[in-house]
N, C-alpha and C positions, 0 to 999 in steps of 0.2 A: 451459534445457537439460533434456530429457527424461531420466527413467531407460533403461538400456539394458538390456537382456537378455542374458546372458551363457550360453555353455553350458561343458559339461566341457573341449572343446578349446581353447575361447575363452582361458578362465580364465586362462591365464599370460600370455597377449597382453597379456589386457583388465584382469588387477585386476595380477597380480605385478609386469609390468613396467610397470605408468604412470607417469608422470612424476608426478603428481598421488594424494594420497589418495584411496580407493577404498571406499566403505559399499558391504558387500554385505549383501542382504537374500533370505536362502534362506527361499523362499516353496512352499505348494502351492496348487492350484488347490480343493482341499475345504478348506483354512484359515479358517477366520471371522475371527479375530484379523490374519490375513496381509492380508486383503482392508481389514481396517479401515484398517489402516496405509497400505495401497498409495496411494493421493490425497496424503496427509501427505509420503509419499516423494517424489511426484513434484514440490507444492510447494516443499518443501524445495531439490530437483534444480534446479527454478529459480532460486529463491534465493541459492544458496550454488554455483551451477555454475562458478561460475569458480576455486571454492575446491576443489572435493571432486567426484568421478565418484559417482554412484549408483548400481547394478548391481542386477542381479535373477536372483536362478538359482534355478529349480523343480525341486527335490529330485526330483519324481517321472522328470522326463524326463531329469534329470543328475544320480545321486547318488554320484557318483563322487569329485565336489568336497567337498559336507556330510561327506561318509565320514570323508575325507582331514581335513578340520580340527572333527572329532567335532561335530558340529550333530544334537545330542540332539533337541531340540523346536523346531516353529517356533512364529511367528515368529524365527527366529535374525538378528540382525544381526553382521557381523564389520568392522571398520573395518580397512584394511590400508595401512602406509605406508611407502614404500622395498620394496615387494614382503615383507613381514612383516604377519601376523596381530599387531594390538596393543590392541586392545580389541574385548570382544563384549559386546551387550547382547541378551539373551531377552526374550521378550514384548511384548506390545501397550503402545504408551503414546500420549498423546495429541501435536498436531505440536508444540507448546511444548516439550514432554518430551525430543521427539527433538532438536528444530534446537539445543534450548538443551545438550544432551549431546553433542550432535557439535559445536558452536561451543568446546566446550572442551576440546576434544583437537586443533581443528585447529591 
């Protein structure tokens, strides 16, 4: 299962109300760190797709979201579950790093 793209009007469709936990990864298109990650993400998406949605929203074309739950710098990851912001993690880490920090909140 792929990551998905989310935009500002999506966002309550597609992360608040899912049935399922929802990693969102507020990315930009000038990010080096954002880019590094994106492969890992989408892995991961594979992975763990029946456990958890993966989500993508680009600050630059929707920043209406990042605003709204303060996403200072990216790479930002925000994990939400029951439509609740409940863990975020900032910065680049390698796919160990992530799958093995999201396995432990799911």
């Amino acid at each position: 299962m792929a990551t998905i793209a989310v935009s500002d009007a999506e966002f309550d469709a597609q992360v608040l109300q899912s049935d399922k936990p929802v990693l969102v990864d507020f990315w930009a298109e000038w990010c080096g760190p954002c880019k590094m990650i994106g492969p890992a993400l989408e892995e991961i998406s594979d992975e763990l797709g029946e456990q958890i949605t993966i989500a993508k929203i680009n600050i630059d074309d929707h920043p209406d979201t990042p605003s709204k739950f303060g996403v200072r710098s990216i790479p930002t990851m925000i994990l939400f579950k029951n439509g609740e912001a409940v863990e975020t993690k900032v910065g680049a880490a390698p796919k160990a790093a992530l799958k093995e920090w999201l396995e432990g909140r799911l």
